[in-house]
PQR file with spaces between the fields and no chain letter, atoms N, CA, C, O and H, PARSE charges and radii, in Angstrom:
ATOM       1  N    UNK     1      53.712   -9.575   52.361 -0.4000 1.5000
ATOM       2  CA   UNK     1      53.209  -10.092   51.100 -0.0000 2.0000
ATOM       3  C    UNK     1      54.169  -11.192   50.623  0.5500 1.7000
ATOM       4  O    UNK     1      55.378  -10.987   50.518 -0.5500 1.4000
ATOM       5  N    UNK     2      53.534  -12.466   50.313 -0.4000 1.5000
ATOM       6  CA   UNK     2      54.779  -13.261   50.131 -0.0000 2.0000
ATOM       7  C    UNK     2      54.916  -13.025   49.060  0.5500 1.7000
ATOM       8  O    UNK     2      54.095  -12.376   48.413 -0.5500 1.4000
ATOM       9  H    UNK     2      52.552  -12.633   50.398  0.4000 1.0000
ATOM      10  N    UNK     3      56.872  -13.875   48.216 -0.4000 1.5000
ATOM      11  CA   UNK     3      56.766  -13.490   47.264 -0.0000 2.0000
ATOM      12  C    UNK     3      56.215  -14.322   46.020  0.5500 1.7000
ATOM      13  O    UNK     3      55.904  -15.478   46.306 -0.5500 1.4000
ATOM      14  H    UNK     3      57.539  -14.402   48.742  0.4000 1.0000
ATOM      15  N    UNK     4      56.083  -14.038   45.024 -0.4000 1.5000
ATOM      16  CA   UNK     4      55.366  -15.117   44.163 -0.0000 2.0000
ATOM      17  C    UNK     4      56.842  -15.345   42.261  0.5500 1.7000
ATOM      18  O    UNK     4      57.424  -14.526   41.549 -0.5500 1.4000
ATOM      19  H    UNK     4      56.335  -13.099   44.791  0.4000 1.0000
ATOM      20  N    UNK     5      56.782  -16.554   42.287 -0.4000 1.5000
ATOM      21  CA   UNK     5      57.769  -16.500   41.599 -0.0000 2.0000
ATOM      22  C    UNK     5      57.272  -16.450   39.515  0.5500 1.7000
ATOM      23  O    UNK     5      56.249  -16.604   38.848 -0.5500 1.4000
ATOM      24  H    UNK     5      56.309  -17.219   42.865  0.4000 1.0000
ATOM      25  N    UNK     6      58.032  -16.290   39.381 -0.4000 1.5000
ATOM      26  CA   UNK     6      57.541  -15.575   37.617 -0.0000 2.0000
ATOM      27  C    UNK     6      57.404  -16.829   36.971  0.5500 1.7000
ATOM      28  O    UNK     6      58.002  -17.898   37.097 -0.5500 1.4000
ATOM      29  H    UNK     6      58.863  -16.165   39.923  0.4000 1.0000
ATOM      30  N    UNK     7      56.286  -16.368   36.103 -0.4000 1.5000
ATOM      31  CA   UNK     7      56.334  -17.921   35.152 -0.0000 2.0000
ATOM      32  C    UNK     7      57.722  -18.220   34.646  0.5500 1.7000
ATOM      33  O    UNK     7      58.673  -17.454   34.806 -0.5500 1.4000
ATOM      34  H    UNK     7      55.800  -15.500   36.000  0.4000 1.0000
ATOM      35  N    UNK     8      57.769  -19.160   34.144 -0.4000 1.5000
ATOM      36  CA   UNK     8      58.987  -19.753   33.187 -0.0000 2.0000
ATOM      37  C    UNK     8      58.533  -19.716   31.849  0.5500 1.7000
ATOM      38  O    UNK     8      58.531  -20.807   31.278 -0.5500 1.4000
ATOM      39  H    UNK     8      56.997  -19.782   34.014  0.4000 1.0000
ATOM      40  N    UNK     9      58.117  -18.654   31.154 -0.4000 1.5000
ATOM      41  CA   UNK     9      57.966  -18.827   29.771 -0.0000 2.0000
ATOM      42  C    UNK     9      59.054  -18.890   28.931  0.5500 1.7000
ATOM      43  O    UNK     9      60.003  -18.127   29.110 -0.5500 1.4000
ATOM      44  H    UNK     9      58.119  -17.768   31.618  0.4000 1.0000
ATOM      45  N    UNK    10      59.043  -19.941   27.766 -0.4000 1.5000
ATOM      46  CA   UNK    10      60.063  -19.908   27.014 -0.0000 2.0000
ATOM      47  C    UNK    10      60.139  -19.440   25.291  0.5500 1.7000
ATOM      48  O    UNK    10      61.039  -19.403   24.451 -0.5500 1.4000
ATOM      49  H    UNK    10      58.273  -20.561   27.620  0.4000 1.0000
ATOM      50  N    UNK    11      58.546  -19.090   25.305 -0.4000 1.5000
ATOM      51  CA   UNK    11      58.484  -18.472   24.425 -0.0000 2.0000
ATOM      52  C    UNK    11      57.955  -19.728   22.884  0.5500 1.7000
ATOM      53  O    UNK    11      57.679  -19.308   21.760 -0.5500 1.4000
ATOM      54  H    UNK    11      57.815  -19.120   25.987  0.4000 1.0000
ATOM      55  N    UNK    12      57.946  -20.757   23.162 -0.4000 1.5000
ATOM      56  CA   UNK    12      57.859  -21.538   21.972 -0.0000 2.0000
ATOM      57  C    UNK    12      56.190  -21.557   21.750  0.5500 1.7000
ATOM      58  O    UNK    12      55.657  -20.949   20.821 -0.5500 1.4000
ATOM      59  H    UNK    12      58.170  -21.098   24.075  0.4000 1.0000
ATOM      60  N    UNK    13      55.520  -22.269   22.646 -0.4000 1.5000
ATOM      61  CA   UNK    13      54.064  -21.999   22.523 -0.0000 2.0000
ATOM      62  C    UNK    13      53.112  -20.806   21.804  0.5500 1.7000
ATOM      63  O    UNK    13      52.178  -20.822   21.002 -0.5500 1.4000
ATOM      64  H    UNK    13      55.953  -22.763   23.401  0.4000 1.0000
ATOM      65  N    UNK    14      53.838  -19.788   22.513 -0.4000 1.5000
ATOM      66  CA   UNK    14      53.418  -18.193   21.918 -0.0000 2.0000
ATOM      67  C    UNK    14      54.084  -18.060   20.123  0.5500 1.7000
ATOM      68  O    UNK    14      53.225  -17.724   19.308 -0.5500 1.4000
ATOM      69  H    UNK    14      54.596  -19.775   23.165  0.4000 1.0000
ATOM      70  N    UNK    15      55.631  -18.328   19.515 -0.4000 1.5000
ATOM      71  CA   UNK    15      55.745  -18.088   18.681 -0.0000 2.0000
ATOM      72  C    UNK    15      54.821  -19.235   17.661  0.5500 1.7000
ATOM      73  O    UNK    15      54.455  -18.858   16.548 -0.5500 1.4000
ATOM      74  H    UNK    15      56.328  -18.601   20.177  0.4000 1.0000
ATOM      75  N    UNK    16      54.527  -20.511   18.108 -0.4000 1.5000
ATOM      76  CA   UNK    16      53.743  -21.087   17.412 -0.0000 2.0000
ATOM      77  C    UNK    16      52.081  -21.131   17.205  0.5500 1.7000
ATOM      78  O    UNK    16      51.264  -21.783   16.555 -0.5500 1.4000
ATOM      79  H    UNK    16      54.825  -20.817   19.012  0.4000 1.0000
ATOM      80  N    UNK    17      52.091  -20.330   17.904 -0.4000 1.5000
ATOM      81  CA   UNK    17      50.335  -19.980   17.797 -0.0000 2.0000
ATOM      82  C    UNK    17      50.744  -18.974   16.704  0.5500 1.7000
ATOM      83  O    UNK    17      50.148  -19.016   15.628 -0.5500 1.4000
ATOM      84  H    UNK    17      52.755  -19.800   18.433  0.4000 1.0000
ATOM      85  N    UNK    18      51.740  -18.057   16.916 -0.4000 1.5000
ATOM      86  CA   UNK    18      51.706  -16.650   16.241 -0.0000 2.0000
ATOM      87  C    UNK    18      52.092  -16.717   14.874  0.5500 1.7000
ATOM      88  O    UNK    18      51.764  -15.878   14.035 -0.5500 1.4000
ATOM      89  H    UNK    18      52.224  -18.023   17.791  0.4000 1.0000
ATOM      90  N    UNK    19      52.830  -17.777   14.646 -0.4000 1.5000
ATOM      91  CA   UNK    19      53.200  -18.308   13.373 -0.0000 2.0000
ATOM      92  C    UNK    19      51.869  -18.919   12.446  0.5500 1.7000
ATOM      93  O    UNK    19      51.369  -18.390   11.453 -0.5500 1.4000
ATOM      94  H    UNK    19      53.096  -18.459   15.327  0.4000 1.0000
ATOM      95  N    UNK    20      51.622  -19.716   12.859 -0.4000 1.5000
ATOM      96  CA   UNK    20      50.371  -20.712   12.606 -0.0000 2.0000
ATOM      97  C    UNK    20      48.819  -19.766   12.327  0.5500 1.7000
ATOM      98  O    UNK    20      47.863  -20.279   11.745 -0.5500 1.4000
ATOM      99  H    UNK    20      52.028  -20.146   13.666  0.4000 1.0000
ATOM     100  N    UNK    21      48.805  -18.356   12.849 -0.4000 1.5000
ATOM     101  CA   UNK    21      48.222  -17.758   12.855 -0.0000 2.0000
ATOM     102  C    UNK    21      48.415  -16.868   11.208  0.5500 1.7000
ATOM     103  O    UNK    21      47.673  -16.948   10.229 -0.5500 1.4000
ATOM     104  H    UNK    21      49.582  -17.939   13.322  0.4000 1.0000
ATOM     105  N    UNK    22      49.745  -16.005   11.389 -0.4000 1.5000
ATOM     106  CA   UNK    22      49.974  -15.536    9.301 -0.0000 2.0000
ATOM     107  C    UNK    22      50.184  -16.552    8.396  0.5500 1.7000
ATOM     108  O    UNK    22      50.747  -16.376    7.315 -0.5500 1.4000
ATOM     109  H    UNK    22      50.347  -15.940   12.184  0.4000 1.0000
ATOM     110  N    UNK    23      49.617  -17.951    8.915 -0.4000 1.5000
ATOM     111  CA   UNK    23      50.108  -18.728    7.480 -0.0000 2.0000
ATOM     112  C    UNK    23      48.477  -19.043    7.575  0.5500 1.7000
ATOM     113  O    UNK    23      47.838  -19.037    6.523 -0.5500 1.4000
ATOM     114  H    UNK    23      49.159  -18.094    9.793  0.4000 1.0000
ATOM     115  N    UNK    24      48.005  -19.235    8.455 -0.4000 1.5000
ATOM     116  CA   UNK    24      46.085  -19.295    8.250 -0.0000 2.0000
ATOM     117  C    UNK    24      46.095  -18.219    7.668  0.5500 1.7000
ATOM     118  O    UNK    24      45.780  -18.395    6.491 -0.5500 1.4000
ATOM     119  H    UNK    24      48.524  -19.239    9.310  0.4000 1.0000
ATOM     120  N    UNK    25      46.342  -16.969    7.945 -0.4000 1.5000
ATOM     121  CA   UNK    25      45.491  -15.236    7.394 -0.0000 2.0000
ATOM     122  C    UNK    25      45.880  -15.533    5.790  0.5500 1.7000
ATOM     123  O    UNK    25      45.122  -15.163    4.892 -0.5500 1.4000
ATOM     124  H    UNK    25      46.598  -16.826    8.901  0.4000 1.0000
ATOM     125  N    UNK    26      47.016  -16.169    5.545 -0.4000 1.5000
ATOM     126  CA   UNK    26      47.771  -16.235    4.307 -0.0000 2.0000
ATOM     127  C    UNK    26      46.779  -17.026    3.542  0.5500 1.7000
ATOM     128  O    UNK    26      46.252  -16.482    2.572 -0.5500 1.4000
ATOM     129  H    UNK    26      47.631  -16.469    6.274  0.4000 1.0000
ATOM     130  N    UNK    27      46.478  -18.160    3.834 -0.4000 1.5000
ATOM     131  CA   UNK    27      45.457  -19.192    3.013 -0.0000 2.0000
ATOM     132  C    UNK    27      44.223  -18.718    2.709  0.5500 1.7000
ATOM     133  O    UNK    27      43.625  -18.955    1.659 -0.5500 1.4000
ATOM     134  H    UNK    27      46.906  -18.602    4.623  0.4000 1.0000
ATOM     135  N    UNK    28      43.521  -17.531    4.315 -0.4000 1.5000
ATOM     136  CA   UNK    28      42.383  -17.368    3.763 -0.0000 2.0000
ATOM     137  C    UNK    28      41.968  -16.374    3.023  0.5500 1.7000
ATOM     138  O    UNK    28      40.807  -16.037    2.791 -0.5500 1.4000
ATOM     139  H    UNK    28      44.006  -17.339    5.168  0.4000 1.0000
ATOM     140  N    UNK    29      43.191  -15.800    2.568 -0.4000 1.5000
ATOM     141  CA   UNK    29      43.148  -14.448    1.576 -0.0000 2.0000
ATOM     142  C    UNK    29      43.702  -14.887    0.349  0.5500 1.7000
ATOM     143  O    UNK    29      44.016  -13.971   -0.411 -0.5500 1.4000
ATOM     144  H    UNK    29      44.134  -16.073    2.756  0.4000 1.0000
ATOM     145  N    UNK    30      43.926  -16.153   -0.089 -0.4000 1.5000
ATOM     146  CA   UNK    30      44.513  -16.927   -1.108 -0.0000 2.0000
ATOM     147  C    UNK    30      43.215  -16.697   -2.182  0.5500 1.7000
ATOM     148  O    UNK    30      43.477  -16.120   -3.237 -0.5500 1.4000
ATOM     149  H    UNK    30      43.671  -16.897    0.529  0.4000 1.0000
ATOM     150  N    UNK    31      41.819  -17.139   -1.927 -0.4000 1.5000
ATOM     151  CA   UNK    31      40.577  -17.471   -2.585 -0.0000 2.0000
ATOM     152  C    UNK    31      40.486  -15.847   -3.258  0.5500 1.7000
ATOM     153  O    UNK    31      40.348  -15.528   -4.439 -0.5500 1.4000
ATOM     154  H    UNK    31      41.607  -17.607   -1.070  0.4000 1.0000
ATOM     155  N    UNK    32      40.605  -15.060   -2.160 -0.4000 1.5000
ATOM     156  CA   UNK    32      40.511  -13.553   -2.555 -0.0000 2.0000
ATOM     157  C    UNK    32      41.582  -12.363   -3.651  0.5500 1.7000
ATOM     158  O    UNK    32      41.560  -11.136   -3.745 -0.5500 1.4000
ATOM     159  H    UNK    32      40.717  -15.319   -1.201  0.4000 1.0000
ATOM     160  N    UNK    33      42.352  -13.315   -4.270 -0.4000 1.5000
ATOM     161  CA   UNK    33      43.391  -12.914   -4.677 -0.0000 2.0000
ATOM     162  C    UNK    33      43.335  -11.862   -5.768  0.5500 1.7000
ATOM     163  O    UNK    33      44.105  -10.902   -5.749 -0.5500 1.4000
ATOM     164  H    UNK    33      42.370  -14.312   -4.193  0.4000 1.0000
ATOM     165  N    UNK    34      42.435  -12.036   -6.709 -0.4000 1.5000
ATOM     166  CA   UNK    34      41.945  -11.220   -7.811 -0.0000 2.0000
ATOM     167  C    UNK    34      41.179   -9.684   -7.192  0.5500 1.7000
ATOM     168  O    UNK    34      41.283   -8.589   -7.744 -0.5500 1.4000
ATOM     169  H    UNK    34      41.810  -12.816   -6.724  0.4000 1.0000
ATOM     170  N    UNK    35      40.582   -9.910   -6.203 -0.4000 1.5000
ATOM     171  CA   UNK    35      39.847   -8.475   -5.635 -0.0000 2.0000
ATOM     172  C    UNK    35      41.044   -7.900   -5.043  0.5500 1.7000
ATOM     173  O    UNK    35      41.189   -6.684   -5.167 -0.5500 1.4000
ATOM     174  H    UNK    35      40.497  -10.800   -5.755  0.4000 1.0000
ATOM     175  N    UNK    36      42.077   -8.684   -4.315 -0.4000 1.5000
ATOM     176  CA   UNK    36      43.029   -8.130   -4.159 -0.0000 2.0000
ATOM     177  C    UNK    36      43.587   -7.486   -4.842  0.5500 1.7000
ATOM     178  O    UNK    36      43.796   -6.309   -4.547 -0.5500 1.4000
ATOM     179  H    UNK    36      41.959   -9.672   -4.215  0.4000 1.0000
ATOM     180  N    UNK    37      44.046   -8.057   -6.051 -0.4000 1.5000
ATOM     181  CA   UNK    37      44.948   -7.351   -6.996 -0.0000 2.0000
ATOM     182  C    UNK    37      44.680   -5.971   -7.514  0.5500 1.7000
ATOM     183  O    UNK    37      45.457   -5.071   -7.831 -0.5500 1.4000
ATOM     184  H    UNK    37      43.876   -9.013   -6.291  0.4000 1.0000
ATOM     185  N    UNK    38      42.912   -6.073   -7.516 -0.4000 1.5000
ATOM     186  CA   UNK    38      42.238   -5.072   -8.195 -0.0000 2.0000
ATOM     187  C    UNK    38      42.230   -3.808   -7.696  0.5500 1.7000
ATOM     188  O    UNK    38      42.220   -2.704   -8.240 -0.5500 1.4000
ATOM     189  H    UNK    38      42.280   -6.804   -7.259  0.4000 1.0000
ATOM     190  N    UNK    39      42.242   -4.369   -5.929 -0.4000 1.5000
ATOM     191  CA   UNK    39      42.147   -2.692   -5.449 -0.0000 2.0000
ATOM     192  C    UNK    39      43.403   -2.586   -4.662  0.5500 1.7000
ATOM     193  O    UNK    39      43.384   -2.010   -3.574 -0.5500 1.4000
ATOM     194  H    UNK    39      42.251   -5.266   -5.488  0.4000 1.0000
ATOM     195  N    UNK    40      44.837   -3.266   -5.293 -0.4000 1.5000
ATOM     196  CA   UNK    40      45.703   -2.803   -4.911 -0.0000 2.0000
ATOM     197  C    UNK    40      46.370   -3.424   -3.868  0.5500 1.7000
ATOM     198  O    UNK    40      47.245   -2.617   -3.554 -0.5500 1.4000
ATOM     199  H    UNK    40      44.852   -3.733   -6.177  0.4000 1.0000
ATOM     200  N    UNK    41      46.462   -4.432   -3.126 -0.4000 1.5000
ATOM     201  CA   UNK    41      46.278   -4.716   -1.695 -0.0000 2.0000
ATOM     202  C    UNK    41      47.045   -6.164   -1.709  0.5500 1.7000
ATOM     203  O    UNK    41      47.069   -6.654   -0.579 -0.5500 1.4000
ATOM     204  H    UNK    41      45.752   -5.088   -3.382  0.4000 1.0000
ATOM     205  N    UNK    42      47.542   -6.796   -2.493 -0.4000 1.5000
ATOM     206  CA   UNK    42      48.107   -8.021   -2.547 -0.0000 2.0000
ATOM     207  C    UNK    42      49.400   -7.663   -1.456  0.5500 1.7000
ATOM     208  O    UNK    42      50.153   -8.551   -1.056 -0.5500 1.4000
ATOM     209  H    UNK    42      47.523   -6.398   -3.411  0.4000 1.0000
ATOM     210  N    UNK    43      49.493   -6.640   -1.162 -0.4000 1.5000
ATOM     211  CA   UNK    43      50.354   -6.715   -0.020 -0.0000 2.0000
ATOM     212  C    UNK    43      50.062   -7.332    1.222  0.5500 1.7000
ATOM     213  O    UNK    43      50.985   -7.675    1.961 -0.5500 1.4000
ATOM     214  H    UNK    43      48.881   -5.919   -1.487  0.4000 1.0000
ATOM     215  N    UNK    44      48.745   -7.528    1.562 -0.4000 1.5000
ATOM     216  CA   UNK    44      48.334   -8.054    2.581 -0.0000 2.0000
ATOM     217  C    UNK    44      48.529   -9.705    2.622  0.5500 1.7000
ATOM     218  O    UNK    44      48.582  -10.416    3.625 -0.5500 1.4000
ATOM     219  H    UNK    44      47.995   -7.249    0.962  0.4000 1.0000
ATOM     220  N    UNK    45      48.630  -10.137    1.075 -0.4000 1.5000
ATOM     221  CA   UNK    45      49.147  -11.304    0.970 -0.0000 2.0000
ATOM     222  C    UNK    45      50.469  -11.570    1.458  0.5500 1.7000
ATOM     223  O    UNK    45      50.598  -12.489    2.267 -0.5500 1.4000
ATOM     224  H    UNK    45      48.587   -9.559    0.261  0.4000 1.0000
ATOM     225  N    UNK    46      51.770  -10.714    0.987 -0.4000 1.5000
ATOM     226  CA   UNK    46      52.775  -10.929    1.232 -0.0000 2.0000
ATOM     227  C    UNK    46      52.972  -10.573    2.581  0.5500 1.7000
ATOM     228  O    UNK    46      53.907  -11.102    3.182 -0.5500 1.4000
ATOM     229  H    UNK    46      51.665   -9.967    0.330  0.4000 1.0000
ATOM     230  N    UNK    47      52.526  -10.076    2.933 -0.4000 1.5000
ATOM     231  CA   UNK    47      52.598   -9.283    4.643 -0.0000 2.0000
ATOM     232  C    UNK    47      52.525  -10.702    5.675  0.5500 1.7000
ATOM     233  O    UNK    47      53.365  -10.894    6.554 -0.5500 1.4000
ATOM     234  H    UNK    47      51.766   -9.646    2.445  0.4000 1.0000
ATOM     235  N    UNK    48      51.370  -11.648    5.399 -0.4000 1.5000
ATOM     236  CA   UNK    48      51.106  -12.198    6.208 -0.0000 2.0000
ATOM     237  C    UNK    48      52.230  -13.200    5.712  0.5500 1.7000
ATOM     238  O    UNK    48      52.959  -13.667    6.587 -0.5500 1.4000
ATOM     239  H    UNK    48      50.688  -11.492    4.685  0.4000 1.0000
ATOM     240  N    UNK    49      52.465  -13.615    4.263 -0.4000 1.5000
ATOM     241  CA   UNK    49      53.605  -14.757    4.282 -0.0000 2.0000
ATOM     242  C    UNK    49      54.566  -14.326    4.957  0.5500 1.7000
ATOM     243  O    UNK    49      54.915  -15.183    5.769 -0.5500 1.4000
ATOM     244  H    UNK    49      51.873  -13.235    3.552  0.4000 1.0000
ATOM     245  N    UNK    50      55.260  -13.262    5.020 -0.4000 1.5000
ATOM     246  CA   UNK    50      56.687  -12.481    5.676 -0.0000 2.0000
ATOM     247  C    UNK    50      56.206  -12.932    7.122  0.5500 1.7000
ATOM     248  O    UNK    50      56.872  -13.821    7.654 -0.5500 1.4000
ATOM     249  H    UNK    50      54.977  -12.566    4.360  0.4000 1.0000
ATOM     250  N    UNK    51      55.108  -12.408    7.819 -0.4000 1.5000
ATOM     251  CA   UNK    51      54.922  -12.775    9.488 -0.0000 2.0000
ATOM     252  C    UNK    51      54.959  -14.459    9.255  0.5500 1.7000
ATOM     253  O    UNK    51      55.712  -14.897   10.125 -0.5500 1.4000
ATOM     254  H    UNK    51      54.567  -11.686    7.387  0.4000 1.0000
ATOM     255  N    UNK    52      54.528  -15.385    8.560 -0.4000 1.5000
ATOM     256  CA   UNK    52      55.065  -16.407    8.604 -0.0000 2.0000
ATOM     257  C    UNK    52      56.182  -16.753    8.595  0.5500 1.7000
ATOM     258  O    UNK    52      56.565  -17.452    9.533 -0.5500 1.4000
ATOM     259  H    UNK    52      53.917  -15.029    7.853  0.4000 1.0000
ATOM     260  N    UNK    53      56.929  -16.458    7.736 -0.4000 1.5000
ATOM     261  CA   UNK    53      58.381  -16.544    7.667 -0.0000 2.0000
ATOM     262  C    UNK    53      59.533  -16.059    8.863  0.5500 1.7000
ATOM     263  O    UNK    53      60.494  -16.589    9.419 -0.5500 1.4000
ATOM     264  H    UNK    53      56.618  -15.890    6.975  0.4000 1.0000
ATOM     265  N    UNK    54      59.005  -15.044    8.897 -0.4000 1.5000
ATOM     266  CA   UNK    54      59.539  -14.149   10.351 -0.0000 2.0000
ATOM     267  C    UNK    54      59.029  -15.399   11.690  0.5500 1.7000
ATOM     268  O    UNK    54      59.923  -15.861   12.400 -0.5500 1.4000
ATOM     269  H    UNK    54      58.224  -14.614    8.445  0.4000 1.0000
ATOM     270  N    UNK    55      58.249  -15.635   11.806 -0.4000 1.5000
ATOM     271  CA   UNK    55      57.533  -16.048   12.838 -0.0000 2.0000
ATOM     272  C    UNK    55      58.629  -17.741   12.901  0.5500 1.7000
ATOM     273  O    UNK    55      59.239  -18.221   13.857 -0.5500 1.4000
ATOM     274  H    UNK    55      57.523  -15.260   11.229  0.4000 1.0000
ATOM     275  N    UNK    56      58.485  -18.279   11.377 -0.4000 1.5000
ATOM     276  CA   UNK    56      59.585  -19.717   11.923 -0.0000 2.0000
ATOM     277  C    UNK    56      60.872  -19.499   12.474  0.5500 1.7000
ATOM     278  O    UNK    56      61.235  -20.216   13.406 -0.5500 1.4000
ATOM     279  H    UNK    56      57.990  -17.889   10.600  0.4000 1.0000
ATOM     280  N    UNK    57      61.898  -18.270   11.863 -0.4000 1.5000
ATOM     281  CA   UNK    57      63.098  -18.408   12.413 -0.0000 2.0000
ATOM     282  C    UNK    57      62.585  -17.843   14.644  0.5500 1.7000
ATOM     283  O    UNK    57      62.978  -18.297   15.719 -0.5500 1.4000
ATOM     284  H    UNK    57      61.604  -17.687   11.106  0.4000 1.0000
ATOM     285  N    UNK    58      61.936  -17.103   14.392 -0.4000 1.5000
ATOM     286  CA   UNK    58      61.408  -17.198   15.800 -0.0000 2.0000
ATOM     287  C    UNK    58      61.266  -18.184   16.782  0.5500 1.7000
ATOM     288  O    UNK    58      61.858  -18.407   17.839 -0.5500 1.4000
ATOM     289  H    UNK    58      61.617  -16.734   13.519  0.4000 1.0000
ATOM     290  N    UNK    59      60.039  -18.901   15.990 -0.4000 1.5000
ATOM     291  CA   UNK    59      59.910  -20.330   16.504 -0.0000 2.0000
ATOM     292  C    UNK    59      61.267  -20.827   16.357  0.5500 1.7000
ATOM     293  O    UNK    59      61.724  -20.286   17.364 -0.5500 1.4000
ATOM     294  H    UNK    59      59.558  -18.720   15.132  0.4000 1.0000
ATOM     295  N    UNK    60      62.195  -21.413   15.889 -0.4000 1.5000
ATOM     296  CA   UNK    60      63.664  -21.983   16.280 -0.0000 2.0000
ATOM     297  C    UNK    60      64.317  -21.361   17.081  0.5500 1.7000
ATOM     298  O    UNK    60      64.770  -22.018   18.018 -0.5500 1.4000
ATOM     299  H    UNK    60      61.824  -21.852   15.071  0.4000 1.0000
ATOM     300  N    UNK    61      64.565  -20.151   17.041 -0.4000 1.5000
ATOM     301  CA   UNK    61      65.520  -19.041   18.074 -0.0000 2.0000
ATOM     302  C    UNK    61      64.627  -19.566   19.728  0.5500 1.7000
ATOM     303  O    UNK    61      65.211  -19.747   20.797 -0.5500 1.4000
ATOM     304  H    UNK    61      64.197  -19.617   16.279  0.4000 1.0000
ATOM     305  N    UNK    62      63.562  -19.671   19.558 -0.4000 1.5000
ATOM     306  CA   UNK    62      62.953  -20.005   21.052 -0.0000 2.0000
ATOM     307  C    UNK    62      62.881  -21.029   21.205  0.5500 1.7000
ATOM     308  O    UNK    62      62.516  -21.258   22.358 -0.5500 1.4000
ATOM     309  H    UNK    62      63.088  -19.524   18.689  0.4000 1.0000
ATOM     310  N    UNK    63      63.078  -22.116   20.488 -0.4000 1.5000
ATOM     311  CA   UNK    63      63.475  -23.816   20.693 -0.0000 2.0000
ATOM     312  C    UNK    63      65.313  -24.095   20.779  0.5500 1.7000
ATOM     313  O    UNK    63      65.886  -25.046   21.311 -0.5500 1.4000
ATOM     314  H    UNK    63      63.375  -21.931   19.551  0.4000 1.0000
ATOM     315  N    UNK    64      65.659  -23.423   20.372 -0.4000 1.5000
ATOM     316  CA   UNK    64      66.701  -23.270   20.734 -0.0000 2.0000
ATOM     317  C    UNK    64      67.748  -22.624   22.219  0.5500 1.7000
ATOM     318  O    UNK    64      68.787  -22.953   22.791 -0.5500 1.4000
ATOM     319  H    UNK    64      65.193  -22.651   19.940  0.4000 1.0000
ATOM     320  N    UNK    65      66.841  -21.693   22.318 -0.4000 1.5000
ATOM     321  CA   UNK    65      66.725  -21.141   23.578 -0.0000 2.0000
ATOM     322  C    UNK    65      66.553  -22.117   24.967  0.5500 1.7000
ATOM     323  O    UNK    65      67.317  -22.209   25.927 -0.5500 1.4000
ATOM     324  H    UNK    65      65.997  -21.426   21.853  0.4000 1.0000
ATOM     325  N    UNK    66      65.566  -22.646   24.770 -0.4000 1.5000
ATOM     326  CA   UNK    66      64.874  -23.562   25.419 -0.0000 2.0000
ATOM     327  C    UNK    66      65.794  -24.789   25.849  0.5500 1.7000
ATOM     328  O    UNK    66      66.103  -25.138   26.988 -0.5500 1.4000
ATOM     329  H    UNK    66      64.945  -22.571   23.990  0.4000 1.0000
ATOM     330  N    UNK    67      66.163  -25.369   24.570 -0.4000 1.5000
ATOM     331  CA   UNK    67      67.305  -26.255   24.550 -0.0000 2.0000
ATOM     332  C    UNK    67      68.544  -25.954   25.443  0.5500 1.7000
ATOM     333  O    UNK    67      69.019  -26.603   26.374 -0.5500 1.4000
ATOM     334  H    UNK    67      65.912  -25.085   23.645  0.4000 1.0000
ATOM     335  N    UNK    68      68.889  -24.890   24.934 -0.4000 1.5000
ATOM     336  CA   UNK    68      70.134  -24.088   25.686 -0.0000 2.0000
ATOM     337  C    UNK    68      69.601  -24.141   27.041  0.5500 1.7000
ATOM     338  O    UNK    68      70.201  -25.066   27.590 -0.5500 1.4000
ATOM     339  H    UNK    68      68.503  -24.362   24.177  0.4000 1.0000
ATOM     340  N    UNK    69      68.637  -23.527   27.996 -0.4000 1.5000
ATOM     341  CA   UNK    69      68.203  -23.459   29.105 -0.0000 2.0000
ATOM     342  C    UNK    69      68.092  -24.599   29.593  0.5500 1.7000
ATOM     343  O    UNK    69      68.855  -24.558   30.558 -0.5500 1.4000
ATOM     344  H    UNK    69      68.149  -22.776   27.550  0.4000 1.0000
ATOM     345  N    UNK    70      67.648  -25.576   29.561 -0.4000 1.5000
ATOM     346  CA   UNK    70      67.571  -26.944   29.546 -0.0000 2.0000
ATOM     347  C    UNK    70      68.591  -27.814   30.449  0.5500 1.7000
ATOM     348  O    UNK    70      68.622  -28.320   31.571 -0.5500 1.4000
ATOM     349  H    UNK    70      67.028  -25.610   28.777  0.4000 1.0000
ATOM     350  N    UNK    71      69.584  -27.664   29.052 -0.4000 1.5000
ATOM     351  CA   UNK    71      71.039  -28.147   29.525 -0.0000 2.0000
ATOM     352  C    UNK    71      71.729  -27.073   30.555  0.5500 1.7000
ATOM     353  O    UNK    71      72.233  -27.587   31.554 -0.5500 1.4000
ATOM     354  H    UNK    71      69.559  -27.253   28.140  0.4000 1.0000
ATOM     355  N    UNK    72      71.800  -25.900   30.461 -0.4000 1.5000
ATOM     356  CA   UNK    72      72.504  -25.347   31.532 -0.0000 2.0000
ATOM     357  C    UNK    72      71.560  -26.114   32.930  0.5500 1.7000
ATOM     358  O    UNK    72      72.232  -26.691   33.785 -0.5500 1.4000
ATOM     359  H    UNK    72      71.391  -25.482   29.650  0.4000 1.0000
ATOM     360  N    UNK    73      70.300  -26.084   33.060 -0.4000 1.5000
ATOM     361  CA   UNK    73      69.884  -26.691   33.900 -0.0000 2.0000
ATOM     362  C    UNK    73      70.208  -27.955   34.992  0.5500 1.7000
ATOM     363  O    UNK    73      70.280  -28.166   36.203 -0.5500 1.4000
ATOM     364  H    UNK    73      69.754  -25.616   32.366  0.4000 1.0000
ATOM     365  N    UNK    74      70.377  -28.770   33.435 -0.4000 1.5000
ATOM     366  CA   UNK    74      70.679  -29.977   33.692 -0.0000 2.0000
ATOM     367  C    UNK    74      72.331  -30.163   34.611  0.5500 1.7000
ATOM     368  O    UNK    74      72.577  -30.967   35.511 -0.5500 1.4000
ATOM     369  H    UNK    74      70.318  -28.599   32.452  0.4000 1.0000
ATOM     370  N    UNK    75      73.065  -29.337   34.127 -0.4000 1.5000
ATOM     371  CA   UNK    75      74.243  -29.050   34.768 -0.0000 2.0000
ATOM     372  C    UNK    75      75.647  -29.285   33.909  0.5500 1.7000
ATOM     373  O    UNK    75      76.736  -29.045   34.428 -0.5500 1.4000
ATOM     374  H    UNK    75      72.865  -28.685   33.397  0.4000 1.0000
């Protein structure tokens, strides 16, 4: 079986979909804010800003990463 070699993921693509993703959920529960409040649930607001927030220092830690990999590469 030959062998087959592993992707090279570096992780930036994935944290920016995933980011870009709780700051959309965030906007489209913005309009809904009052039914929110009513039955309690505005946490779902803050939930998704936090996975945004969480999600940028991510996105840098894996551009950074990347960077770092890069140059060791380079030599």
């Amino acid at each position: 079986m030959p062998g087959v070699e592993p992707l090279d993921v570096d992780g930036v693509r994935t944290a920016e979909v995933g980011t870009a993703i709780w700051l959309v959920a965030f906007i489209a529960l913005l309009p809904f804010y009052g039914a929110l409040e009513d039955s309690g649930r505005t946490w779902w607001l803050w939930t998704c800003m936090a996975g945004f927030g969480i999600g940028l220092f991510g996105l840098e830690y894996c551009r950074r990463r990347r960077k770092a990999r890069a140059e060791l590469a380079d030599g």
